[in-house]
C-alpha positions as a printed NumPy array, in Angstrom:
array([[ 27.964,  17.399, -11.752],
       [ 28.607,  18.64 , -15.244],
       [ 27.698,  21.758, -16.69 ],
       [ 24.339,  21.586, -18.7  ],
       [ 23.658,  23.042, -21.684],
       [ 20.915,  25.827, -22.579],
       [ 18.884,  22.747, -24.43 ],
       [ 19.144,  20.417, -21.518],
       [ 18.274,  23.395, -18.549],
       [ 14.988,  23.565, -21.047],
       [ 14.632,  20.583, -21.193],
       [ 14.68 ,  19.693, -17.504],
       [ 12.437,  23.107, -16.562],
       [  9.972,  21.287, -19.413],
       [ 10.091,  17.646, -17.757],
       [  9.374,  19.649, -14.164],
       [  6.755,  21.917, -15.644],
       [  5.068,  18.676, -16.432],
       [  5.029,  17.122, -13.495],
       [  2.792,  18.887, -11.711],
       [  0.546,  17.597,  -9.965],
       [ -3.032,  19.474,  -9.075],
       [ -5.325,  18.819,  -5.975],
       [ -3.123,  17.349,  -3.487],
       [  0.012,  16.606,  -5.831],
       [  2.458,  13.728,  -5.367],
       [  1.158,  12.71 ,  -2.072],
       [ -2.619,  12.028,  -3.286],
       [ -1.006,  10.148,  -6.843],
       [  1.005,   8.072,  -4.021],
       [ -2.216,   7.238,  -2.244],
       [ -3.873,   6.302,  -5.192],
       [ -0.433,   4.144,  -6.706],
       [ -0.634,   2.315,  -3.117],
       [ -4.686,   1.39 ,  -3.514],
       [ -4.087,   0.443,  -7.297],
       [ -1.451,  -1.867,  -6.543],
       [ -1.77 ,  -2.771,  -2.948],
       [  1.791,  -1.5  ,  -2.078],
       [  3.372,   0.463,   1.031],
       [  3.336,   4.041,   1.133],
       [  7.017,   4.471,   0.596],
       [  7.587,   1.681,  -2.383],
       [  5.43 ,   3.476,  -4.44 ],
       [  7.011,   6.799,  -3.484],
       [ 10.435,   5.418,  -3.75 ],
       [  9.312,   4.447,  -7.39 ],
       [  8.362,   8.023,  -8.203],
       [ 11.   ,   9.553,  -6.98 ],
       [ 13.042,   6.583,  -8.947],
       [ 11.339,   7.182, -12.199],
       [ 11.763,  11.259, -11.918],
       [ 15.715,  10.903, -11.316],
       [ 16.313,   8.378, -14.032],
       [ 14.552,  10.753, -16.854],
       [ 16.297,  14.095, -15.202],
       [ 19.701,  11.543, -15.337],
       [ 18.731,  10.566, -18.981],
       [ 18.132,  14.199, -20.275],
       [ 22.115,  15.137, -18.115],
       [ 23.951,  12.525, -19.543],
       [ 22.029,  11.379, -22.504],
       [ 20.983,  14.264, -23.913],
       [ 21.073,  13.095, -27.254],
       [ 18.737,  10.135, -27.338],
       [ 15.757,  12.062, -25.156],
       [ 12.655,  12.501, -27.158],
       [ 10.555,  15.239, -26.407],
       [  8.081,  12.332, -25.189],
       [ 10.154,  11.634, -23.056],
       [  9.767,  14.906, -21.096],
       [  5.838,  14.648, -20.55 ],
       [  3.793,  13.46 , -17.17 ],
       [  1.971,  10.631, -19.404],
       [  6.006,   9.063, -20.149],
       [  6.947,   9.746, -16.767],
       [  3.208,   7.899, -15.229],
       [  3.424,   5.291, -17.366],
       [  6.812,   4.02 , -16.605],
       [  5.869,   4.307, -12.859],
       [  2.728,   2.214, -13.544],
       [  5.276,  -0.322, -15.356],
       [  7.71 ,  -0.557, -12.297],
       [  4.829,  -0.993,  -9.544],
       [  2.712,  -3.429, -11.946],
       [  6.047,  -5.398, -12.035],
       [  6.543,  -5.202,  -8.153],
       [  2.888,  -6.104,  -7.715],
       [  2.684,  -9.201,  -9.395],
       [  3.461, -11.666,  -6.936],
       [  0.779, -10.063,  -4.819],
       [ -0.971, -12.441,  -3.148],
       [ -4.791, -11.794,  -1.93 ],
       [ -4.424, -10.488,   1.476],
       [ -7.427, -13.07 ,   2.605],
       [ -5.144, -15.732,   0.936],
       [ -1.605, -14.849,   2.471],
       [ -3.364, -14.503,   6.109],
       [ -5.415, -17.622,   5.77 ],
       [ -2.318, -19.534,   4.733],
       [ -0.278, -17.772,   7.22 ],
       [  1.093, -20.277,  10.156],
       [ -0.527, -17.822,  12.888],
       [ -3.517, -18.309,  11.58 ],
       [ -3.359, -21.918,  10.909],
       [ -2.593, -22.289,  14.344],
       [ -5.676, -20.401,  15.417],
       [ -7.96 , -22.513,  13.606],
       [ -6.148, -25.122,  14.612],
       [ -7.002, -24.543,  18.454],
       [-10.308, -23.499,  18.363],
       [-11.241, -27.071,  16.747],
       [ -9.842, -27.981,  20.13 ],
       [-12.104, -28.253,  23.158],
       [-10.827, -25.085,  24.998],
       [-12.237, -23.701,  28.685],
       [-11.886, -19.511,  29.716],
       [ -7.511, -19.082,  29.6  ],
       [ -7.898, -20.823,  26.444],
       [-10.366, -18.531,  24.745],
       [ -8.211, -15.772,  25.701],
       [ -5.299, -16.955,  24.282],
       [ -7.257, -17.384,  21.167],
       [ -8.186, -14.002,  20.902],
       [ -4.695, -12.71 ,  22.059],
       [ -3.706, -14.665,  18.874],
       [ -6.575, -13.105,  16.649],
       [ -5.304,  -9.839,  17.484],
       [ -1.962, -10.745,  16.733],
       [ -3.008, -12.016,  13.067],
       [ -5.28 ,  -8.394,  12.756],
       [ -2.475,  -6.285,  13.937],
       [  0.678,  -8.138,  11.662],
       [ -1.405,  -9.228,   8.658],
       [ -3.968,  -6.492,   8.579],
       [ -3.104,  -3.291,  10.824],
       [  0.029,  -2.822,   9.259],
       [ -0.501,  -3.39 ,   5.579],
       [ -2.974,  -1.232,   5.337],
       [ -1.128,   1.342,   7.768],
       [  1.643,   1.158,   5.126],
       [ -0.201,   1.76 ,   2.154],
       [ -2.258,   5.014,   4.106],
       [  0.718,   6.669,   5.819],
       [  0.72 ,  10.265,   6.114],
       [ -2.733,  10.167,   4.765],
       [ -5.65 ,  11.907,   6.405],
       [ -7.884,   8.12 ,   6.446],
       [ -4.656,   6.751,   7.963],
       [ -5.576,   8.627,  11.515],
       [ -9.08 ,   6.761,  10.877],
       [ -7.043,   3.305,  11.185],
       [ -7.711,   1.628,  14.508],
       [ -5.212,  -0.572,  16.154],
       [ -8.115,  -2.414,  18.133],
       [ -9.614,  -4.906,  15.817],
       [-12.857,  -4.583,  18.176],
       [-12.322,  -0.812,  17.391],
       [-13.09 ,  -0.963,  13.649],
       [-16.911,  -1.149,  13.439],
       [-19.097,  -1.599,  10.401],
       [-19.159,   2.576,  10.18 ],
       [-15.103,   2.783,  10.492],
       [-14.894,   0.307,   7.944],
       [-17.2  ,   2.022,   5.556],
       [-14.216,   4.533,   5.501],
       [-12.209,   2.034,   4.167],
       [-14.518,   1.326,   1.293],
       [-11.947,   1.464,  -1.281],
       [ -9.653,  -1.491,   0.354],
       [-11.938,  -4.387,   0.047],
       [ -9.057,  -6.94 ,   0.743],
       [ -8.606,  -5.284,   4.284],
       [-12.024,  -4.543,   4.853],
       [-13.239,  -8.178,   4.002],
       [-10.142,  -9.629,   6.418],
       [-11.083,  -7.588,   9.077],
       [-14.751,  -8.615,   9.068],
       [-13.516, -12.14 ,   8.89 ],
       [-11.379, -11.787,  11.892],
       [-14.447, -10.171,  13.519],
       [-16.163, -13.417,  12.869],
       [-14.061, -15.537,  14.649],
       [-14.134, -13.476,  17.274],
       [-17.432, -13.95 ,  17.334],
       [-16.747, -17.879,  16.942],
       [-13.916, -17.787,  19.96 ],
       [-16.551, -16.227,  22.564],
       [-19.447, -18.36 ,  21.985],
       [-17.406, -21.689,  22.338]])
């Protein structure tokens, strides 16, 4: 570690003044980073932390080429919104990665079979499967620690139409999980 100098101590107290973050802080800007770009919990915390260390790096060994721009919460935010929008672009649709997905092709695949009672239930052992890897967990990783996460149910039977209004602000997940539901639905009545 080398010694710092009176400028860069200010100038690291000024770049840690500025982050702060009111009503709920880093975790509730990590929430929000996760929804915006449909990313787990800890990429987009792993980012901040990421972004925070390379400026406080910058202004150590650097010193001479930081701007006092460089110091502020908007230079800080946007180059965290740069480094997710970059992770986030091969995103696929979560509808469009689990309807593509060889579980689920599979599943479609055997109920256009003609199917009697252990049949249907290895249909909807299968349906689960799809809802708890495809579904459960994203959206598990993108809520952890978060009070809406304890409001996740690992029973896709579990989340009814008022447990998924909680989850209003994740239509991808909400939308997959009805359309499991659906099938469901389709599985029993055959």
């Amino acid at each position: 570690m080398t010694d710092l100098t009176e400028d860069q101590e200010h100038a690291l107290a000024t770049f840690k003044a500025a982050l702060h973050l009111p009503k709920g802080g880093f975790h509730v800007l990590i929430v929000e980073l996760c929804k915006q770009y449909q990313l787990p919990f800890q990429t987009c915390r792993a980012v901040l932390k990421k972004t925070q260390k390379s400026i406080e790096l910058k202004v150590r060994l650097n010193f001479q080429n930081v701007e006092p721009s460089d110091l502020t919460q908007e230079h800080w935010l946007r180059l965290i919104h740069e480094t997710l929008a970059n992770l986030a672009k091969d995103n696929k649709p979560l509808m469009e990665s689990m309807t593509s997905g060889e579980r689920y092709c599979q599943l479609i695949s055997d109920m256009q079979q003609s199917f009697d009672a252990s049949d249907r239930e290895m249909q909807l052992d299968k349906l689960l499967t799809i809802y708890e890897q495809e579904v459960y967990k994203s959206l598990g990783a993108m809520l952890h620690t978060s009070a809406l996460y304890w409001e996740l149910r690992d029973d896709l039977f579990a989340m009814s139409d008022e447990q998924l209004a909680k989850f209003a602000d994740y239509p991808q997940h909400v939308d997959a999980i009805k359309h499991l539901q659906q099938l469901s639905l389709q599985i029993e009545s055959n």
